[in-house]
N, C-alpha and C positions, 0 to 999 in steps of 0.2 A: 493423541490429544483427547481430553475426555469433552463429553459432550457439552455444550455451553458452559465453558470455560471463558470469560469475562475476564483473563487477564493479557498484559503486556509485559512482557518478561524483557532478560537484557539480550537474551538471546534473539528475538525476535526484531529488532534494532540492527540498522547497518551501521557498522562506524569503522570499518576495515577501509583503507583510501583505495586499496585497490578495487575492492569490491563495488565502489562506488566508482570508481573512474570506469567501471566495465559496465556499469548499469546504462549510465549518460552514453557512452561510445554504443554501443551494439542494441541498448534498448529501444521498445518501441514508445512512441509517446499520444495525445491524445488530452483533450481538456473536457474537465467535468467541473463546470464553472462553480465555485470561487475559485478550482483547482487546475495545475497543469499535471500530470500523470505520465510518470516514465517508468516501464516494468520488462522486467525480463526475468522469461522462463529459462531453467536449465535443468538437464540431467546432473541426480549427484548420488553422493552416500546414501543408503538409506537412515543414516542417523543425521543428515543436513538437511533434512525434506522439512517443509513447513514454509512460510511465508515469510519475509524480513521487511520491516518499512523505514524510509526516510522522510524528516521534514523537513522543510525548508519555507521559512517565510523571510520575502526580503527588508536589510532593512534600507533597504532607498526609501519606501514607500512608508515604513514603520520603524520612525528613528528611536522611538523609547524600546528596552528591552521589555517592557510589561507587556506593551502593546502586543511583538511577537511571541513573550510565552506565552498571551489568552491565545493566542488564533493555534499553535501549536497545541497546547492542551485542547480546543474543540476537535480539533481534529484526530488528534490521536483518542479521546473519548470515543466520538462517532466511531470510526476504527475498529476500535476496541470493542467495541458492542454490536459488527455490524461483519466481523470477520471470518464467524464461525464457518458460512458452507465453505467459501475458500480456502480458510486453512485445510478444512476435512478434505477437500478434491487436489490440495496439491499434494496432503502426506499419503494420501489413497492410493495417486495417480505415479508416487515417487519422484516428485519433481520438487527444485528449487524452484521459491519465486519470491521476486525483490521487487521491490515498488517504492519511489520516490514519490512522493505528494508534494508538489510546490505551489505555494500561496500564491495567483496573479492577481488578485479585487484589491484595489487601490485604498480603497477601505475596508473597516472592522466590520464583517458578516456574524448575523446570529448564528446560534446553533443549528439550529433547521435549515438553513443554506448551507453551513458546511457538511452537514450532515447526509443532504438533499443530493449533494457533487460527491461524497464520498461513498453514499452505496451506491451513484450510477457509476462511480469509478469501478468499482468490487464487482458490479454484475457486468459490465462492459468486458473485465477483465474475464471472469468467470465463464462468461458464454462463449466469449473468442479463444480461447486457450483450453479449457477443461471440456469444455463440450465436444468436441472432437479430439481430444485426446484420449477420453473414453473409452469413446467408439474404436478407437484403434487399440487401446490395449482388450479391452474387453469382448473384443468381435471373434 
């Protein structure tokens, strides 16, 4: 991955059913408020290393489709701009890692709140997983 690389590719995206039905089964979850946060690390190829994200905003709460593609698009922006050490520590570390973002705020959050949930999701994830993964390859 080159260095502050600012995109979101298709690759980058889960849309495999299985691949998501193993995320929710075995993953670990965690809230980084406007967000619910479910993520699982794996060992894989070294050409499948890199990061994958899903979104989900529901519409119980957001019955217009606008409503959920604004909150989808903040989020996948924030994301997008906020991904770089994680992606660099998981293709480094040679590991898969999948992350569902799911919208819970009842209502429409500025940018800076999701923003605010999405890099404590990233570094939550980043300190707990990569940090001592590290140590253990690299010791």
């Amino acid at each position: 991955m080159e260095k502050n690389k600012h995109t979101l590719s298709k690759k980058e995206r889960i849309s495999n059913k299985k691949d998501i039905e193993k995320l929710f089964a075995e993953g670990n979850a965690f809230l980084a408020f406007p967000l619910r946060v479910v993520y699982v690390v794996t060992d894989c190829d070294p050409e499948k290393t890199g990061v994958s994200i899903l979104i989900s905003v529901p519409k119980r709460h957001f019955k217009k489709a606008v409503d959920r593609n604004r909150i989808k698009r903040l989020i996948r922006e924030s994301y997008r701009l906020n991904k770089s050490t994680l992606a660099a520590s998981a293709e480094l570390s040679g590991y898969s890692l999948q992350i569902a973002f799911l919208y819970i705020h009842k209502e429409q959050s500025t940018y800076q709140e999701v923003e605010k949930g999405v890099k404590k999701a990233l570094n939550s994830i980043h300190r707990e997983k990569f940090s001592e993964k590290f140590s253990e390859k690299f010791s």
